[in-house]
C-alpha positions in Angstrom: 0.0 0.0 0.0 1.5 3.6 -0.6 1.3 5.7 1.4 2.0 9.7 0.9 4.0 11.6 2.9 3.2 15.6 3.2 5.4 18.4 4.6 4.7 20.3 7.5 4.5 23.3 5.4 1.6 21.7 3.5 -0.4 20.0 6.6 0.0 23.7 8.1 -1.6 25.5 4.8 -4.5 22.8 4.7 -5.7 23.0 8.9 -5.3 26.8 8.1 -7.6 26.5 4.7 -9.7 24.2 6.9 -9.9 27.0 9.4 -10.9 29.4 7.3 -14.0 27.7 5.9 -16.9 26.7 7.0 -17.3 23.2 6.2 -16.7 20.0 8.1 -13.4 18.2 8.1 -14.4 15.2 6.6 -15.8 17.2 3.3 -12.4 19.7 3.2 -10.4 16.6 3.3 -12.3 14.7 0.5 -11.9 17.8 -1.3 -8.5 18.0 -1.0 -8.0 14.2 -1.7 -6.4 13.6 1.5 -7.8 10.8 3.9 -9.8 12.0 6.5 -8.7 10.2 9.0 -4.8 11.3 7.9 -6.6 15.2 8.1 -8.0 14.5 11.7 -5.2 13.3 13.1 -3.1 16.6 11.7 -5.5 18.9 13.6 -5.5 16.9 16.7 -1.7 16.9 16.4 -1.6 20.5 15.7 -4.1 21.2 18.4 -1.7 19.6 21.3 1.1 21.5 20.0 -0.9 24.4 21.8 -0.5 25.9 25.7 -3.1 24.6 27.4 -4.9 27.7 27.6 -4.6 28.5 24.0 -6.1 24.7 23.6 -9.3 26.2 25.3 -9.3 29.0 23.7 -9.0 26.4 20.3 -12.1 24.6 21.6 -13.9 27.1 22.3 -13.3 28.9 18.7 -14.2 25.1 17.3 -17.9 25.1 19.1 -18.4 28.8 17.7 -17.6 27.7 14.3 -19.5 24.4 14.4 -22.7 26.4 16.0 -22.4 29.3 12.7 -22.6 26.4 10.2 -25.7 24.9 12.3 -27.5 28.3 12.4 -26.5 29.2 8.8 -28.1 25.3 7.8 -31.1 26.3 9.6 -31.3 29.9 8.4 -30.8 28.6 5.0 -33.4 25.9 5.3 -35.9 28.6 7.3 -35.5 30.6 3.7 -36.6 28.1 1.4 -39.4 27.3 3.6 -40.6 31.2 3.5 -40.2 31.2 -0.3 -42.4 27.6 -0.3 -44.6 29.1 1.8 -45.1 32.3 0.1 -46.1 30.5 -3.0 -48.7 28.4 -1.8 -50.6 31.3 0.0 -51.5 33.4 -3.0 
């Protein structure tokens, strides 16, 4: 089986890219044709490189972005119903 090895400087610039969208990890990774699991691993790994009080401050930056793409799903989903919705009344 191969197996590919990345740099550091190209893990780094994709958990940055990941960071800077809103997607989940398993989706960026597929995009990016690396293996999920290979991609989790790098942001755990990158996430105990981290003080312990920049690790909460990590989580707690990871809740916030995981709560925006819930709301924006639901706002998203709350506009299609409106436009459904509109259209049946008149």
């Amino acid at each position: 089986m191969n197996r590919k090895k990345y740099t550091h400087e190209f893990r780094a610039e994709m958990i940055k890219a990941f960071r800077a969208q809103s997607g989940s990890q398993t989706a960026f990774a597929k995009s990016q044709g690396i293996s999920s699991k290979t991609f989790a691993g790098w942001i755990v790994s990158d996430f105990k490189s981290h003080p312990a009080s920049e690790q909460a401050h990590l989580s707690r930056i990871c809740e916030l972005e995981k709560e925006v793409r819930e709301l924006r799903w639901e706002r998203d989903v709350l506009k299609k119903a409106t436009v459904i919705f509109a259209k049946e009344s008149r």
